[in-house]
N, C-alpha and C positions, 0 to 999 in steps of 0.2 A: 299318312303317306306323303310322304315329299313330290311334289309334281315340278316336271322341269317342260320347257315352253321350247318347241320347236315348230313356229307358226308363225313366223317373223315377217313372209310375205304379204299373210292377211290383215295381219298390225302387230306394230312394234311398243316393247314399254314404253311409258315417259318419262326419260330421261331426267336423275334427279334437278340438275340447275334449271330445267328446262321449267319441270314443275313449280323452282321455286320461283321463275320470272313467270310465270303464268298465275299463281295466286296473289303473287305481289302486284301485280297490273289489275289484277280483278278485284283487290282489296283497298288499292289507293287510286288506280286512274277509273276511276266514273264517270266521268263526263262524255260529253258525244262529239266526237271530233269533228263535227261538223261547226260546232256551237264557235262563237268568236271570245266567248268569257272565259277565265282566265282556266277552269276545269278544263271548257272545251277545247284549249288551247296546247293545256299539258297532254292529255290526251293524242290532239294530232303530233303533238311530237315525238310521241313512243311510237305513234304508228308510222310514221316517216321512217322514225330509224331502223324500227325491225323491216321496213320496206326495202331498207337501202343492205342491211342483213342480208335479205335474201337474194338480192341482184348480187351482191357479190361473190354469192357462194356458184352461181351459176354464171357470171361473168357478163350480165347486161348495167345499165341504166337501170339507176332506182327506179322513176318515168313507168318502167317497161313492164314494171309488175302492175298483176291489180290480185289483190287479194279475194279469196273465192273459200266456199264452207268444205273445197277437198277435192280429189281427184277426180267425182264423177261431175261436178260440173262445171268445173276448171276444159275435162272432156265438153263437155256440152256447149258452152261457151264459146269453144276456140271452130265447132264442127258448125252452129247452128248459126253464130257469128259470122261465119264467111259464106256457107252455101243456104243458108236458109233465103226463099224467096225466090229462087233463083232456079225456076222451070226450065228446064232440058240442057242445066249446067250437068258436068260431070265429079264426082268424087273417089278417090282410089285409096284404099283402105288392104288390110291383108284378112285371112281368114282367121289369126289368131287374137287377134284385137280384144282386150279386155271390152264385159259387155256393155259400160260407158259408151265406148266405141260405135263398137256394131249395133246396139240398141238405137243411137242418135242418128245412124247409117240408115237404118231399116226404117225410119219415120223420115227421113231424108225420101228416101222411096216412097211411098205410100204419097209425100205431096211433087213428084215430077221430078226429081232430081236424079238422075241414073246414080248407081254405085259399080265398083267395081271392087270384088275383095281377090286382089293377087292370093296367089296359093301358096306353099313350102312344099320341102322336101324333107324327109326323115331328121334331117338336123332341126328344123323348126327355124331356118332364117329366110328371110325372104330376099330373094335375087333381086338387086337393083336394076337390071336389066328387064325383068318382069314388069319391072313399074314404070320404067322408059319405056314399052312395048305397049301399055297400058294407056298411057300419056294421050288424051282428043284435044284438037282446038277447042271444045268448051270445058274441060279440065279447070274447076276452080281452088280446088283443095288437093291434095296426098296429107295422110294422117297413117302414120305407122309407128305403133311405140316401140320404147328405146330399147328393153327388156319385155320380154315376158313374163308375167309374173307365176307361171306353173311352172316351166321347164326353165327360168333363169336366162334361154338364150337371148341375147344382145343381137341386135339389129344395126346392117352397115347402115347405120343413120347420117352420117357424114357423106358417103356413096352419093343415096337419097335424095339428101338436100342440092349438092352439086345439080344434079339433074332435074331439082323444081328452080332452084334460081338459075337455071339454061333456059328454062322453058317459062318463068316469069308466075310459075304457080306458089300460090301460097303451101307452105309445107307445115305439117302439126305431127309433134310426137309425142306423144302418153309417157313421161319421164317418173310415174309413180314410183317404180319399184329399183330408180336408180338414180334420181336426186337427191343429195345430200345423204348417200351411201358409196359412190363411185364420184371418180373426175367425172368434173361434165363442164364441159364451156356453150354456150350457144354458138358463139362463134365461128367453134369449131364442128358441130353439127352441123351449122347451115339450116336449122329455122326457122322457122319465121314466128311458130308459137310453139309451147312447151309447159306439158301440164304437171304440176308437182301438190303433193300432200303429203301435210307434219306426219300425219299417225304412224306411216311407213318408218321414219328415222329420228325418232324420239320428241315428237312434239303430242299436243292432244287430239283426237278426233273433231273436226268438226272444223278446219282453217286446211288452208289449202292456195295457190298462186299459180296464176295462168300468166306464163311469160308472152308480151305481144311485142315482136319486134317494132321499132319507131315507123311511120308510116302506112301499118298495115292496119287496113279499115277495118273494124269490125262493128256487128251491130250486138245491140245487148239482148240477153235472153229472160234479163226481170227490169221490170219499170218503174221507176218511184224517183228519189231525188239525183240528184247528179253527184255522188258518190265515185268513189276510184273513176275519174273525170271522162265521166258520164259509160263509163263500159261494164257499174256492179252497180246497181241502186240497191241499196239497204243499209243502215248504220252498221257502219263496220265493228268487225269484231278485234277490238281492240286487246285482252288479253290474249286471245289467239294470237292475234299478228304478233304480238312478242314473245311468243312461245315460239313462232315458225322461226322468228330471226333467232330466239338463240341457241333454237336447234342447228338452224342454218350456222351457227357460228362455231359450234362444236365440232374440233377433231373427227372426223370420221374415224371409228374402228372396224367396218364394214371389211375393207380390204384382207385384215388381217385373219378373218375367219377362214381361208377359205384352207391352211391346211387343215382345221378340223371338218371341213367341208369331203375334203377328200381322204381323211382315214373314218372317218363313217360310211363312207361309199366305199372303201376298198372291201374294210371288212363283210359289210353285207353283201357285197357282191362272190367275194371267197367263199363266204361261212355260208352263205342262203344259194343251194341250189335254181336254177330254172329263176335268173331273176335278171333285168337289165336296165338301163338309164335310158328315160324317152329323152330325146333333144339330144344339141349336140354336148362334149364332155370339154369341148375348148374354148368355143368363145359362149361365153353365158356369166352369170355373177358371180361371185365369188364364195357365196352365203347358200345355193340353191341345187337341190339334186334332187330329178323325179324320177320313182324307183318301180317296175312294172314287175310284179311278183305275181306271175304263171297260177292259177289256179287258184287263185284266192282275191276275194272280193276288196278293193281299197278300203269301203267302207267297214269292213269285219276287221281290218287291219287297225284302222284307227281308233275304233273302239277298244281294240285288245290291249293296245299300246297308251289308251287313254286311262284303262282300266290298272295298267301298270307304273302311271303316273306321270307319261311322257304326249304330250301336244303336240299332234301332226297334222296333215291334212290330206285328203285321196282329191280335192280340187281346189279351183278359186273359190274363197271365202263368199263369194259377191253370186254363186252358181248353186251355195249349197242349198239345199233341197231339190237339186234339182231330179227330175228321172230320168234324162238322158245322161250319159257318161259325157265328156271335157270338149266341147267343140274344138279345142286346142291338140288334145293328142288322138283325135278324129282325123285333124288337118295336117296332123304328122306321119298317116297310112295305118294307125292301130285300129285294129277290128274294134267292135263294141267291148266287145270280153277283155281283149285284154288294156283298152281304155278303163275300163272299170275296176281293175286291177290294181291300177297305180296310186303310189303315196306320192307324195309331196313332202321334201322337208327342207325346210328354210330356217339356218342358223342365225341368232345377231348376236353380239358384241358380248354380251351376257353368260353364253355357253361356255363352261371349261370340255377339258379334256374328261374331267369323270364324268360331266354330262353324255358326254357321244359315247363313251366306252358302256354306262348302262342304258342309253336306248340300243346300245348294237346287241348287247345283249338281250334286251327285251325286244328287240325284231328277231332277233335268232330263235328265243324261247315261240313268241309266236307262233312266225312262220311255220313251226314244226307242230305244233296243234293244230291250229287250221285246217294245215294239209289233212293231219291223221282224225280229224274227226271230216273230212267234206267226202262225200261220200261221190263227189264227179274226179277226183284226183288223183290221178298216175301219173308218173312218172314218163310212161309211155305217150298219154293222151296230151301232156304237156308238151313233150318235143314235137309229138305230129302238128300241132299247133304252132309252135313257136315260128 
């Protein structure tokens, strides 16, 4: 059976030149870029450069990067860096937060730190007005990421930052799921830190870059030598980091998914009764559309469609097992049920047109079994529901 990959959110291939500057750094630079001999020398100089790689794909100072093992603690770093220590400081976070976030948030709590997670409204973006309203004199962080990575929606992250650099507060956004897939400047965000991972947009698992604007203090979260100048203790991961920069270096073809983005959504939305899009359908990524199919369980879905040879997902990769349904399309007003309903499907660069045309088809095929073998399922009990 030919299987085609529609899971793009939860990780991305690796990009073939990517792979081959990743084996080739791991086959010929050995040395510890720490070291002053002539290995450890060659060494720091591919990590320099893929350093300066990746500030410029995001528009800072080489300086500005410190290389980190990926999104969740590049997260952690930028959250435990500024507010940790820091009894009856404030932190303002939203309720969709990837669980980097909100997990770093909730131990934030537990030693003294108030949090505050602003809320959304059915579109799933969160009002920068809400976070100016939010905003205490002991306010040391706002941390809201850029994208979502269930429902795709984009955060005024621009908004945002204007109103922590009015108010002098450090701002951090979660850029996982839209660094080096979309524009993105820091500059033009406004702030101050911004967490990014290869896996997402063709590099390998395990490398990852927390952006620290110039002057902003931060303290470190691992101890050992003075590493990425003194903010990452541990021997750097030198084939990674030239994997990120020549990801970072790479074309984006993210953009141009998205009209196959939207004739997979037309179609299932036509051809599949009783079925609709959590989040909003305008501003979100380009690659992302979460699909809430009335009467039928996300997880029985992705199964069906796994079984037909196509990779989807009913949540975040980073939540599965979990037994609650998405705290994210919770915080968007969907009941349990039909929280637990919903796919996820996330295209990249890789997908043709007869990809989408036989998952549309294999959601159509589905969807119509499910229904006719679930024995809670009308037509009727559906609309009173919806």
């Amino acid at each position: 059976m030919h299987h085609v990959y529609f899971d793009h959110n939860a990780t991305s291939p690796v990009a073939p030149e990517v792979l081959r500057s990743f084996t080739a750094a791991a086959a010929e630079v050995y040395g510890n870029a720490s070291s002053i001999h002539y290995f450890g020398q060659a060494a720091k100089q591919r990590l320099e450069a893929a350093r300066r790689q990746v500030a410029a794909r995001i528009g800072c100072a080489a300086q500005e990067i410190v290389f980190t093992s990926g999104g969740t603690e590049s997260d952690n770093l930028a959250i435990f860096g500024i507010a940790r220590g820091k009894s009856g400081a404030h932190v303002i976070t939203s309720a969709i937060e990837h669980p980097a976030v909100l997990n770093a948030c909730a131990r934030l709590e537990r030693e003294g730190v108030a949090v505050t997670y602003v809320r959304v409204g059915p579109a799933g973006i969160v009002s920068p007005g809400d976070v100016g309203a939010a905003i205490r004199p002991s306010t040391v962080l706002i941390t809201i990421m850029h994208a979502n990575n269930e429902t795709g929606a984009i955060q005024p992250i621009a908004e945002i930052g204007a109103l922590a650099r009015e108010a002098g507060i450090a701002f951090h956004s979660d850029a996982v799921q839209t660094a080096g897939r979309i524009p993105l400047r820091v500059a033009d965000l406004g702030v101050s830190l911004l967490s990014v991972s290869g896996h997402k947009f063709g590099a390998p698992k395990g490398i990852g870059a927390l952006y620290v604007k110039k002057g902003v203090a931060l303290d470190p979260i691992l101890y050992g030598g003075h590493h990425e100048r003194d903010r990452r203790a541990g021997t750097e991961n030198v084939p990674g980091a030239v994997a990120l920069g020549a990801a970072a270096s790479l074309e984006s073809g993210w953009p141009a998914i998205e009209p196959l983005r939207d004739r997979l959504e037309r179609a299932i939305l036509d051809r599949v009764p009783h079925c609709r899009v959590n989040g909003s359908v305008t501003h979100r990524l380009p690659n992302t559309t979460n699909i809430r199919f009335d009467g039928i369980e996300g997880e029985a879905m992705t199964i069906a469609l796994d079984l037909r040879g196509y990779g989807v997902s009913s949540g975040s990769a980073c939540s599965s097992g979990a037994v609650e349904p998405s705290h994210v399309l919770l915080a968007l007003g969907l009941n349990k049920e039909q929280a637990r309903s919903s796919v996820r499907f996330s295209l990249g660069p890789g997908n043709s047109a007869e990809d989408v045309d036989g998952l549309i088809e294999a959601v159509v095929e589905s969807a119509a079994h499910l229904r006719r073998i679930s024995p809670a399922f009308s037509d009727d009990r559906v609309v009173a529901h919806a």
